[in-house]
MDAnalysis code that builds the backbone (N, CA, C; Angstrom):
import MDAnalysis as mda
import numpy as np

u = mda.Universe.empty(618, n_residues=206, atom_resindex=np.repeat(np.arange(206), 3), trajectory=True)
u.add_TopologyAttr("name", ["N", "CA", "C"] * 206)
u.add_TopologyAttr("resid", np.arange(1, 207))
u.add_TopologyAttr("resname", ["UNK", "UNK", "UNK", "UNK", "UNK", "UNK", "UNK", "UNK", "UNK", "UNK", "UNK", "UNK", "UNK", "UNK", "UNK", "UNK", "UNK", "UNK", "UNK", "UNK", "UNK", "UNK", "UNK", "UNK", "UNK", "UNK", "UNK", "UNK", "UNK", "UNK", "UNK", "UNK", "UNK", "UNK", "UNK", "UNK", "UNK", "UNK", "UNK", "UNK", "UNK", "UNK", "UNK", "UNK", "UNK", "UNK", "UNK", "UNK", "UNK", "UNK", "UNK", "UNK", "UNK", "UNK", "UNK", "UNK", "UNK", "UNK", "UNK", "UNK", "UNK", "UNK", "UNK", "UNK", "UNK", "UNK", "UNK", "UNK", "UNK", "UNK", "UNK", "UNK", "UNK", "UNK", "UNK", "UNK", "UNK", "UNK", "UNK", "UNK", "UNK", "UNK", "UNK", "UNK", "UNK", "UNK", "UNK", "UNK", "UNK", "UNK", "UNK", "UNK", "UNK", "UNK", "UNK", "UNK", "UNK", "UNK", "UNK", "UNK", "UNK", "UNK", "UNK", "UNK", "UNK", "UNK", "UNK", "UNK", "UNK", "UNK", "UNK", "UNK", "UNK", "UNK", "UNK", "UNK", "UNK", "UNK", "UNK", "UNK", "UNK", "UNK", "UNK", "UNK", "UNK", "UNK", "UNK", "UNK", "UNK", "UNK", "UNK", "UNK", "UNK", "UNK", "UNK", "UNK", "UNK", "UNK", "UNK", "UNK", "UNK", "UNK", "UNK", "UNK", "UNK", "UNK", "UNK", "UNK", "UNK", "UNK", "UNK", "UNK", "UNK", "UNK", "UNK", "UNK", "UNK", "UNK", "UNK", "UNK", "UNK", "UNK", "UNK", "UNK", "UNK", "UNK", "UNK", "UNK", "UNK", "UNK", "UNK", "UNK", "UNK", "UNK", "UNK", "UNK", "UNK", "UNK", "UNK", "UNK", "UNK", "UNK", "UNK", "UNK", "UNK", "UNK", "UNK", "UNK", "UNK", "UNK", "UNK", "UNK", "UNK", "UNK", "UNK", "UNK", "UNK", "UNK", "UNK", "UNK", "UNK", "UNK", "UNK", "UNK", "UNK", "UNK"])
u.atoms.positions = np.array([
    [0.835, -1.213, 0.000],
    [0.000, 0.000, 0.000],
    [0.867, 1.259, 0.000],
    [2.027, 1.161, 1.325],
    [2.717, 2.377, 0.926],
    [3.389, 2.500, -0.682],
    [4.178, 1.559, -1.226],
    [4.280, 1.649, -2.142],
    [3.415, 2.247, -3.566],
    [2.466, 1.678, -3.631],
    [1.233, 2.343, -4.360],
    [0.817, 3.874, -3.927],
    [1.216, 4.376, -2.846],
    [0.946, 5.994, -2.842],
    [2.497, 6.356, -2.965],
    [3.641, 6.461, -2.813],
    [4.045, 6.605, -3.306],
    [4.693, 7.030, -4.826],
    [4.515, 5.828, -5.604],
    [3.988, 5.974, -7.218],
    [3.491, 6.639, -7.641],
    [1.790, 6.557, -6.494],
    [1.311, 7.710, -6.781],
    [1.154, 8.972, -7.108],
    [2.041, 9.267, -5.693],
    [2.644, 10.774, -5.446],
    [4.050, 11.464, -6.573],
    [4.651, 10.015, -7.037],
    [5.632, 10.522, -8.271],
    [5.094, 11.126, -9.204],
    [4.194, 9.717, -9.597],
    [3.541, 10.558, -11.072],
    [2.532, 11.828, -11.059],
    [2.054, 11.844, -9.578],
    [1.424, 13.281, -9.772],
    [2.246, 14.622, -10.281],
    [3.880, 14.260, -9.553],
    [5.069, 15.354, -9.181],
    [5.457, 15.454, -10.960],
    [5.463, 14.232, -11.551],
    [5.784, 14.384, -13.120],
    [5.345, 15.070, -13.695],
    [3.288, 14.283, -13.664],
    [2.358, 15.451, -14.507],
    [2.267, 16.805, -14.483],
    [2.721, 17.316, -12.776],
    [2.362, 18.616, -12.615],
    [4.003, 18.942, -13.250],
    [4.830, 19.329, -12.477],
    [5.699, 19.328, -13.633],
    [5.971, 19.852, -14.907],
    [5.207, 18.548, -15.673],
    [5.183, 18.551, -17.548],
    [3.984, 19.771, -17.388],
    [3.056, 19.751, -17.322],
    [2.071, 20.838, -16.822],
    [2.622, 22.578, -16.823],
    [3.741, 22.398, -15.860],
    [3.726, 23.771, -15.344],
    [5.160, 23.936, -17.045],
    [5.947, 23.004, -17.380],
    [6.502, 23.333, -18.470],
    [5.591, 23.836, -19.688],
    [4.554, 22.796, -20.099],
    [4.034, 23.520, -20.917],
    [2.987, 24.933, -20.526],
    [2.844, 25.307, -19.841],
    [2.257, 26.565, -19.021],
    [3.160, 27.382, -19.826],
    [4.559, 27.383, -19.409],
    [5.360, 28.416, -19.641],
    [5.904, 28.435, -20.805],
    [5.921, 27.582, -21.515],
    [6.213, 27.965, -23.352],
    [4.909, 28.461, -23.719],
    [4.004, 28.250, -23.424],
    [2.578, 29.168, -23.814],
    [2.728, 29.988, -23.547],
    [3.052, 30.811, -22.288],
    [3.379, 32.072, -22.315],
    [4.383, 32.996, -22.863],
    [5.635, 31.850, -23.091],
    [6.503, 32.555, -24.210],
    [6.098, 32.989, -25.079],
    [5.020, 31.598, -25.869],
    [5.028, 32.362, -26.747],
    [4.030, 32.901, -27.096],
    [2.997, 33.152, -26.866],
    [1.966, 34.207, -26.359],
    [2.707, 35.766, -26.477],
    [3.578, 35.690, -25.725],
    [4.458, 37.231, -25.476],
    [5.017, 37.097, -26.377],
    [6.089, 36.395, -27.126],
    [6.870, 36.621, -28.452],
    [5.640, 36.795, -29.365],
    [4.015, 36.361, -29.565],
    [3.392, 37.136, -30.487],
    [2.975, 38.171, -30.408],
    [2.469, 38.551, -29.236],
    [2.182, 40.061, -28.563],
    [3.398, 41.284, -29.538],
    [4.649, 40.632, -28.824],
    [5.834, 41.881, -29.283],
    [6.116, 42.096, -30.930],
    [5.853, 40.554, -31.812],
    [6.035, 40.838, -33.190],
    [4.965, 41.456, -33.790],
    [3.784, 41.225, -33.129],
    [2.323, 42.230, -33.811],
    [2.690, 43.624, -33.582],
    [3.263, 43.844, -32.013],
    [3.511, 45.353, -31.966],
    [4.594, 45.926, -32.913],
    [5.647, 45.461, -32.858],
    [6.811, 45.885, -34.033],
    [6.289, 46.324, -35.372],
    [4.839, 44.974, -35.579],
    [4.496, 45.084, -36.938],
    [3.854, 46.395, -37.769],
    [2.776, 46.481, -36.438],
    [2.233, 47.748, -36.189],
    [2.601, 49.194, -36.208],
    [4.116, 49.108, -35.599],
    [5.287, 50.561, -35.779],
    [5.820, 50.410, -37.075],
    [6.036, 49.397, -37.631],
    [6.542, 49.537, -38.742],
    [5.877, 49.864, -39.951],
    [4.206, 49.364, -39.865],
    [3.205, 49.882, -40.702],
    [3.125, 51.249, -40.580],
    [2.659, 51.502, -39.656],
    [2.253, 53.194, -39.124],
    [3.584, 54.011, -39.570],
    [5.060, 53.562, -39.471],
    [6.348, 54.810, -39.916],
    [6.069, 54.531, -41.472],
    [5.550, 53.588, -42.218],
    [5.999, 53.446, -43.678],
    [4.908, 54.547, -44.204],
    [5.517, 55.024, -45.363],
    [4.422, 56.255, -46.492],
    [3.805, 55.344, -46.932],
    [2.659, 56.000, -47.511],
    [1.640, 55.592, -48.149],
    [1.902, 54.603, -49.260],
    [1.399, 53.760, -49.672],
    [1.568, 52.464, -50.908],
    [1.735, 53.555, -51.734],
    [0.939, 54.287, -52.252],
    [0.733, 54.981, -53.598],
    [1.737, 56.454, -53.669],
    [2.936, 56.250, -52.674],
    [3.844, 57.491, -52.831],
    [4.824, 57.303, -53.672],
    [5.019, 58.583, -54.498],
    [5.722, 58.085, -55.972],
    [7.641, 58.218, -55.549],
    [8.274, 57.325, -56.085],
    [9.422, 57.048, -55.658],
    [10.264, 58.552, -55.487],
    [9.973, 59.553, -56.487],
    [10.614, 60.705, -55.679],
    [10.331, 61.519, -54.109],
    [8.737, 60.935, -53.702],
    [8.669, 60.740, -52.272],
    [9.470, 60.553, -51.144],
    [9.307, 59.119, -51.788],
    [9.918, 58.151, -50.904],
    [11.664, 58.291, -50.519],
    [11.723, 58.555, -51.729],
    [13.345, 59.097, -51.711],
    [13.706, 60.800, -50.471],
    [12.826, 61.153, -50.717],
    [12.717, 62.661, -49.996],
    [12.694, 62.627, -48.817],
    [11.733, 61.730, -48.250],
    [11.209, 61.378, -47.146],
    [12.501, 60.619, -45.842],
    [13.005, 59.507, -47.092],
    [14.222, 58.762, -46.452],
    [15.042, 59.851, -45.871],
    [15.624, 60.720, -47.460],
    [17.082, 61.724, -46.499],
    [16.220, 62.598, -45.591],
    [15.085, 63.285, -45.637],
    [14.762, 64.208, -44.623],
    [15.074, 63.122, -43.459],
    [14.330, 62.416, -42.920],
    [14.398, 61.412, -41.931],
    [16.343, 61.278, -41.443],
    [16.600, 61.519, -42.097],
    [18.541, 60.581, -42.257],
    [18.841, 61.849, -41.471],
    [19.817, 62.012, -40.931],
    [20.633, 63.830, -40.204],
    [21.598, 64.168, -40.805],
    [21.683, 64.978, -41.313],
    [22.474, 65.904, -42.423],
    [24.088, 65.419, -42.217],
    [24.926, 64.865, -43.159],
    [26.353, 64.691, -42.588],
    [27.000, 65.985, -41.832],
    [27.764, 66.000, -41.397],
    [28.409, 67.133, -41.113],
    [30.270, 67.526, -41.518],
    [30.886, 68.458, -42.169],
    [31.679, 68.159, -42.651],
    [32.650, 68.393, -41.953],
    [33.946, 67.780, -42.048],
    [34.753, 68.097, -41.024],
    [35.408, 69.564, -41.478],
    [35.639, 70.606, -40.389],
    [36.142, 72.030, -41.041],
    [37.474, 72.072, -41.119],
    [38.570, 71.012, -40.653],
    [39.881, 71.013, -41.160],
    [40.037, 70.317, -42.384],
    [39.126, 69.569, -43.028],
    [39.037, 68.812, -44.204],
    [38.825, 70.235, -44.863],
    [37.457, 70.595, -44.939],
    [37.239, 71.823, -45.773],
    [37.849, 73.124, -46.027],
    [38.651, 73.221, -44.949],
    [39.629, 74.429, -44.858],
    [40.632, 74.127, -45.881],
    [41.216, 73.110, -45.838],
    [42.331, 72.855, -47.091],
    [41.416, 72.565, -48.303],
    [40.407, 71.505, -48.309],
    [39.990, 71.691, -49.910],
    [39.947, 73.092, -50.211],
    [39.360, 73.862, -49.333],
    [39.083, 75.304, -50.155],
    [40.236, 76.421, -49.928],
    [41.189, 76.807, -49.275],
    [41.909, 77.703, -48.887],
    [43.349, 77.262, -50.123],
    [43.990, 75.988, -49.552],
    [45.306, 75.618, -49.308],
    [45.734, 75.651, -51.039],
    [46.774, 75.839, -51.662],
    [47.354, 75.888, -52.757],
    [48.266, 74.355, -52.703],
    [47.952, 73.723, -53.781],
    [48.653, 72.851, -53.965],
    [50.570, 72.750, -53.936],
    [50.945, 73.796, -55.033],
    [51.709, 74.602, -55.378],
    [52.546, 75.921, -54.382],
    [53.093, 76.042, -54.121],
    [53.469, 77.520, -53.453],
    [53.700, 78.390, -54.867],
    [53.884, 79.434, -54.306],
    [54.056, 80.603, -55.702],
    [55.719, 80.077, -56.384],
    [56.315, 80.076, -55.681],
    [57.641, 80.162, -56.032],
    [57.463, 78.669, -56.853],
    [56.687, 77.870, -56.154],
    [56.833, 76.070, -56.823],
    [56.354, 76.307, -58.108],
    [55.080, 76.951, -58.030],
    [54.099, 77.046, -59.261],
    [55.120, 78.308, -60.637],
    [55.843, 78.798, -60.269],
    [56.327, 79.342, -61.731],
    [57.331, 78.201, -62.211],
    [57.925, 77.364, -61.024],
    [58.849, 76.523, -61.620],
    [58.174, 75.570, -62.837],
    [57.048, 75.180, -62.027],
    [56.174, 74.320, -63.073],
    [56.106, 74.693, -64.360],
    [55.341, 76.064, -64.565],
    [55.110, 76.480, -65.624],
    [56.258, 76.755, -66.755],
    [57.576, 77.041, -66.184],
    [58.576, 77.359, -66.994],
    [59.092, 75.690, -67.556],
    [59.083, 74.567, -66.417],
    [59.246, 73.417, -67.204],
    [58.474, 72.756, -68.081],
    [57.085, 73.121, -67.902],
    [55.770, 72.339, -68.636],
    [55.891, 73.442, -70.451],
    [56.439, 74.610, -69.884],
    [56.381, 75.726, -71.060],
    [57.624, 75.018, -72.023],
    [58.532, 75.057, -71.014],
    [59.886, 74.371, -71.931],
    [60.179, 73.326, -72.720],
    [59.674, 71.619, -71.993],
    [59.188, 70.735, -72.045],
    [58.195, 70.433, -72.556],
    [56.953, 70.766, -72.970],
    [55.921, 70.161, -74.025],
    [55.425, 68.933, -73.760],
    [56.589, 68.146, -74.806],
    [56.489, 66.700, -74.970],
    [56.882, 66.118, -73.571],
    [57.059, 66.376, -72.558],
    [57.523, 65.624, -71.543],
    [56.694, 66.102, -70.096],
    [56.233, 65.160, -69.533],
    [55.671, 65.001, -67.963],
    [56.285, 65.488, -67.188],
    [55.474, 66.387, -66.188],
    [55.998, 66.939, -64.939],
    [55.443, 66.506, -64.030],
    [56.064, 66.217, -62.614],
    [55.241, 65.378, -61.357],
    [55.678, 66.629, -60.849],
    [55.261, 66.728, -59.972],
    [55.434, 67.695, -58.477],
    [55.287, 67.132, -57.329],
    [56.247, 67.237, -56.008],
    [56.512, 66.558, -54.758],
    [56.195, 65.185, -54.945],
    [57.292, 64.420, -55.644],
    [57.054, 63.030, -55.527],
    [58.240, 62.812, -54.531],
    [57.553, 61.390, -53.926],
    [58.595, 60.848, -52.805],
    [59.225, 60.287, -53.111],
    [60.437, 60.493, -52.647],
    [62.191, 59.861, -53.203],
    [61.950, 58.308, -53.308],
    [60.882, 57.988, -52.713],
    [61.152, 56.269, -52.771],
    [60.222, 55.752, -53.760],
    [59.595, 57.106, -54.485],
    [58.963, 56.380, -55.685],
    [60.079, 56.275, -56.895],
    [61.027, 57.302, -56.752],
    [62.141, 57.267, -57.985],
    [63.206, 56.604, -57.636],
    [64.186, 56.039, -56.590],
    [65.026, 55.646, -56.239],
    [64.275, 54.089, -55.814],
    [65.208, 53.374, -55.848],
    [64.778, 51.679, -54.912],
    [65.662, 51.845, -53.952],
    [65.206, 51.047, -53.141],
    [66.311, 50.533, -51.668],
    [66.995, 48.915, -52.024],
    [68.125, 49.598, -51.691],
    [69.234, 47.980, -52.182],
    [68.683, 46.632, -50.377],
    [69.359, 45.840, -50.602],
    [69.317, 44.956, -49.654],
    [68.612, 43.954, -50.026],
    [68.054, 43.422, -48.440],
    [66.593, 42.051, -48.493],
    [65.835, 42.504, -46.939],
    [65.018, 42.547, -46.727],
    [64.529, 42.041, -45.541],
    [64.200, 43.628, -44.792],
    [64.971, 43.675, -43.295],
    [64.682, 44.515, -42.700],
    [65.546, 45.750, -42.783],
    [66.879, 45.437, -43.692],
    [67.696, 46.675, -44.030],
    [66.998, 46.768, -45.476],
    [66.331, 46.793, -45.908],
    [65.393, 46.882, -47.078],
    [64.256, 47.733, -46.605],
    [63.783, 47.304, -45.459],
    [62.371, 48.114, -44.871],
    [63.001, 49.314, -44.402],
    [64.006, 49.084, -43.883],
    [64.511, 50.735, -43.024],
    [65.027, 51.624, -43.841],
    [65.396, 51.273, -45.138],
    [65.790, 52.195, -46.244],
    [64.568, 52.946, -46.961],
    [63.516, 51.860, -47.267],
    [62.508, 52.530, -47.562],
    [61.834, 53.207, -46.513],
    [62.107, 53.269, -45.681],
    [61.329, 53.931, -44.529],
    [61.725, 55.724, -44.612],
    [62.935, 55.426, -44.695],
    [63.941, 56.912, -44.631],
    [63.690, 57.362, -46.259],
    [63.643, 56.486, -47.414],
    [63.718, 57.394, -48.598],
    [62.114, 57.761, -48.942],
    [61.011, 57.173, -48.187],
    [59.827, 57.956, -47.600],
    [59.605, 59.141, -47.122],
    [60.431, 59.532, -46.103],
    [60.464, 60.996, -45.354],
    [60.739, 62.234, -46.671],
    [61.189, 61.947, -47.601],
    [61.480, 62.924, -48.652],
    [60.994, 63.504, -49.617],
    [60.432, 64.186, -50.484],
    [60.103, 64.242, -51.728],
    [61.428, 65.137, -52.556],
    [60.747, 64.818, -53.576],
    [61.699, 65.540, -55.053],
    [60.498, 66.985, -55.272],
    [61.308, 67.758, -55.732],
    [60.130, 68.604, -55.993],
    [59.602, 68.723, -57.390],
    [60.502, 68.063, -58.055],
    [59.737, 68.039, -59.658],
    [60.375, 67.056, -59.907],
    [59.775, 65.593, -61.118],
    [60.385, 64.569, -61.423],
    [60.014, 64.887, -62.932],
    [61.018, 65.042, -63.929],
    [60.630, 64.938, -65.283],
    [60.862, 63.797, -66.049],
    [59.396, 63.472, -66.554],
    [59.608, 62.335, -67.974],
    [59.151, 62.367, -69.068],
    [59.712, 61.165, -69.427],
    [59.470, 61.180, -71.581],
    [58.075, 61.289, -71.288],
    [57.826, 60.802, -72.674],
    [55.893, 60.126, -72.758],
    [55.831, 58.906, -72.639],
    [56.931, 57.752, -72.446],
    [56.934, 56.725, -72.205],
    [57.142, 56.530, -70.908],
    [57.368, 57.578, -70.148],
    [57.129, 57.764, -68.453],
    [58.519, 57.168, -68.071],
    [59.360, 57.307, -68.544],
    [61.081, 57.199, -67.919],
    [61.483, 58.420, -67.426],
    [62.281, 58.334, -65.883],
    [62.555, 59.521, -65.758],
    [63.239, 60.279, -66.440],
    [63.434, 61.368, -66.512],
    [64.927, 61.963, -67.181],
    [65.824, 62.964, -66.277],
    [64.966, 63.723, -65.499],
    [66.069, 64.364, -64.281],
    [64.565, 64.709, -63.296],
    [65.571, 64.521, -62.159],
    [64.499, 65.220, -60.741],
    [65.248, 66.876, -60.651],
    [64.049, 67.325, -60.460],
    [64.478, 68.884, -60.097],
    [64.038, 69.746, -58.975],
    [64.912, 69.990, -58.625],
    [64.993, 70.658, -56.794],
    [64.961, 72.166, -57.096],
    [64.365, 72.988, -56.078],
    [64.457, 74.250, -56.115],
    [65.559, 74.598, -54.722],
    [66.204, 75.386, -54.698],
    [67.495, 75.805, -53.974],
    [66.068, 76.467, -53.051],
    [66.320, 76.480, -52.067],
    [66.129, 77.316, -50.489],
    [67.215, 77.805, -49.648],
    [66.958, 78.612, -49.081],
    [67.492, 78.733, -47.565],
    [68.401, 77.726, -47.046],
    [69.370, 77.591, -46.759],
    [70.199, 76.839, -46.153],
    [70.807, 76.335, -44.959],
    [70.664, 75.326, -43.823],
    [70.840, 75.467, -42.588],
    [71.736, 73.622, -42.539],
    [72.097, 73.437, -41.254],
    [73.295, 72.128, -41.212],
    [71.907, 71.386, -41.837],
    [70.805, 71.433, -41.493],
    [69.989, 70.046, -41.323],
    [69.483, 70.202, -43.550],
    [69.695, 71.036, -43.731],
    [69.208, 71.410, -45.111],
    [70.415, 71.213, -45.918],
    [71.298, 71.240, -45.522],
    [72.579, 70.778, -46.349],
    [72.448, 69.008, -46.269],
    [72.044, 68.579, -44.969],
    [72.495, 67.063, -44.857],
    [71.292, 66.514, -45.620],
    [69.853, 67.160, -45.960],
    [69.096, 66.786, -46.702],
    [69.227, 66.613, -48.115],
    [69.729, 67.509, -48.366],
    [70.237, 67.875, -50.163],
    [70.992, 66.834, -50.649],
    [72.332, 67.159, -49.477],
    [73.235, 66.598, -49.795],
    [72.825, 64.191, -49.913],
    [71.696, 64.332, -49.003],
    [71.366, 62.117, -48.746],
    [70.291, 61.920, -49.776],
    [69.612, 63.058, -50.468],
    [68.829, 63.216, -52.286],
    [69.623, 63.112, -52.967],
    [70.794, 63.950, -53.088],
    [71.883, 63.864, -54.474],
    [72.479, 62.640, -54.816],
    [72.658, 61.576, -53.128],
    [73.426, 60.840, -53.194],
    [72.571, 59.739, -53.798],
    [71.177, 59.636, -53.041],
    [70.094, 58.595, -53.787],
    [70.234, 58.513, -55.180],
    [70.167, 59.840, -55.857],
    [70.057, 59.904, -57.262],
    [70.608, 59.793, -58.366],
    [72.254, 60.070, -57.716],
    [73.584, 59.618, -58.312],
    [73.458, 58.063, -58.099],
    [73.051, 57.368, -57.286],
    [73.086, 56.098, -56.965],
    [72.446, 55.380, -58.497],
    [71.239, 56.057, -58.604],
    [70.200, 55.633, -59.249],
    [70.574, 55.977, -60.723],
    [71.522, 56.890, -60.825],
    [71.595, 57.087, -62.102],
    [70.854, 58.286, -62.612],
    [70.154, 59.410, -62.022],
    [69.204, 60.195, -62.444],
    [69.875, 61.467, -62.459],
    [69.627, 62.562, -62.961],
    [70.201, 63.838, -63.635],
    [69.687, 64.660, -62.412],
    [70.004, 65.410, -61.593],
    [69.849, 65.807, -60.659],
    [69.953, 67.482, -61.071],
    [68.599, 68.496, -61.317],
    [68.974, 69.671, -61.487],
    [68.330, 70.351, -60.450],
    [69.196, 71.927, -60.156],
    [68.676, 72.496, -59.015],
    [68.592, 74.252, -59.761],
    [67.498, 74.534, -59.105],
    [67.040, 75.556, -60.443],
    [67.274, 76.747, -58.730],
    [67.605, 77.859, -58.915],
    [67.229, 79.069, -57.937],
    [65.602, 79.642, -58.206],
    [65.034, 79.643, -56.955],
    [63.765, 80.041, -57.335],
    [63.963, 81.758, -57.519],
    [64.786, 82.689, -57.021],
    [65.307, 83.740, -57.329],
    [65.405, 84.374, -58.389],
    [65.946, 83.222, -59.529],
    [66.531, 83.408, -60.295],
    [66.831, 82.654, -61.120],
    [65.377, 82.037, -61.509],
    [64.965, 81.246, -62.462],
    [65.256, 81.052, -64.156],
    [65.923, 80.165, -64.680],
    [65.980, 80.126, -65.863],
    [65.137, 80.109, -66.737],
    [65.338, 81.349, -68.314],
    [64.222, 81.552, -69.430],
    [63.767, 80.194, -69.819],
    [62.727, 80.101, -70.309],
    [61.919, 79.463, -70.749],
    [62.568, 78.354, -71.836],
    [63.728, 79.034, -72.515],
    [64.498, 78.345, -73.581],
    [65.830, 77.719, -73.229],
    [66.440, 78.034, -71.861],
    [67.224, 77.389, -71.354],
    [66.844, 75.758, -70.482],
    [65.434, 75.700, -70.420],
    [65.225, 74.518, -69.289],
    [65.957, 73.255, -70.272],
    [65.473, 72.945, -71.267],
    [65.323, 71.835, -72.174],
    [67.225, 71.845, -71.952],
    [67.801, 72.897, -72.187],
    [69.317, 71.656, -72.081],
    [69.777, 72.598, -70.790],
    [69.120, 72.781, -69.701],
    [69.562, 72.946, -68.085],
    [69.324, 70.823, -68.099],
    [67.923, 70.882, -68.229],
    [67.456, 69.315, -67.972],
    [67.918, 68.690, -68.732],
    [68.537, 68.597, -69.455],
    [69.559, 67.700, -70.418],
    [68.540, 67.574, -71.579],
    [67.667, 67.955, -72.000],
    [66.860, 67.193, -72.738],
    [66.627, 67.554, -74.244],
    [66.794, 67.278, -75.108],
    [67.213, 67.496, -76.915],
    [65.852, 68.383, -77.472],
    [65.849, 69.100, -78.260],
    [64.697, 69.225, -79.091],
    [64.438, 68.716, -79.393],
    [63.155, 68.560, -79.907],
    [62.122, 67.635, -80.423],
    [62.462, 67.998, -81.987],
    [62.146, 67.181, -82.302],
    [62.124, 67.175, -83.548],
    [61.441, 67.830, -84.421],
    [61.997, 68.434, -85.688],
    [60.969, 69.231, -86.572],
    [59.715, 68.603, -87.124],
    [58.532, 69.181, -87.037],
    [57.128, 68.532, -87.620],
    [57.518, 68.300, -88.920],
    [56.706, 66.983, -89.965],
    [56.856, 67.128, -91.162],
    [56.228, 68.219, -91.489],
    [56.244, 68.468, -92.477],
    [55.614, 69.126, -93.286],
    [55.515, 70.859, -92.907],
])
């Protein structure tokens, strides 16, 4: 007899139990339908009308969106800053005037015209240092070979001599024509072509 209530008393403890489990997934999910009808509902009510014509809809989106905002040290240089300095910019013009047939770069970095010798990490530290530099004018054919880098003379101080002087040496390394023009005292228009070593062009037929 005790045995038989016992048993009893298990399987009551089971049913109720299984009971109170399924109780509570009903209420899950009862509430998980509650919350997706409501979502559904906000999302109906924010959308425009079916019949709004796509330039609407488009209008509607960016008004809704918040205006970017631009950064004012970005915009200060797009709009203020000169690519060129004055003194850089006549150099240009007197080589592009002189030159014609041949490409002018402005402030390219020494480690786009020179290579770094070695392998490995004395390879990385060379390019690291012929990074810090630019050329201030690189001239080429039309087949894009260099033909000379050209420096404008400045002001002179120890640290501006030791600069000049670890460019000249890159470039002699490299093989490249190294000219240095006075911005002072700039050469005519008809002298650049053999300052820069570079031949006349040839007479047009005809």
């Amino acid at each position: 007899m005790l045995w038989y209530l016992l048993g009893a008393a298990l399987a009551g403890m089971v049913a109720a139990a299984i009971w109170d489990v399924r109780r509570q997934a009903r209420e899950r999910a009862a509430a998980s339908k509650a919350r997706f009808e409501q979502l559904f509902k906000e999302q109906v009510s924010a959308a425009p009308p079916p019949d709004s014509p796509p330039a609407a809809l488009t209008a509607a989106a960016a008004a809704a969106r918040p205006a970017p905002q631009a950064s004012p040290a970005v915009a200060a240089v797009a709009a203020g800053d000169r690519f060129l300095g004055q003194a850089e910019t006549v150099i240009y013009g007197l080589l592009k005037t002189g030159m014609p047939d041949h490409e002018v770069f402005a402030n390219v970095m020494l480690a786009s015209v020179v290579s770094a010798s070695g392998n490995g990490y004395q390879r990385e530290q060379q390019n690291r240092r012929l990074s810090q530099y630019q050329i201030d004018f690189v001239v080429c054919d039309r087949d894009m070979r260099i033909v000379a880098a050209v420096e404008i003379e400045t002001a002179s101080g120890a640290d501006a001599i030791g600069v000049r002087r670890f460019k000249a040496d890159c470039l002699k390394a490299a093989g490249i024509r190294l000219v240095r023009i006075h911005a002072a005292s700039p050469p005519r228009g008809d002298e650049i072509r053999a300052l820069v070593g570079v031949d006349l062009p040839p007479p047009s037929a005809g």
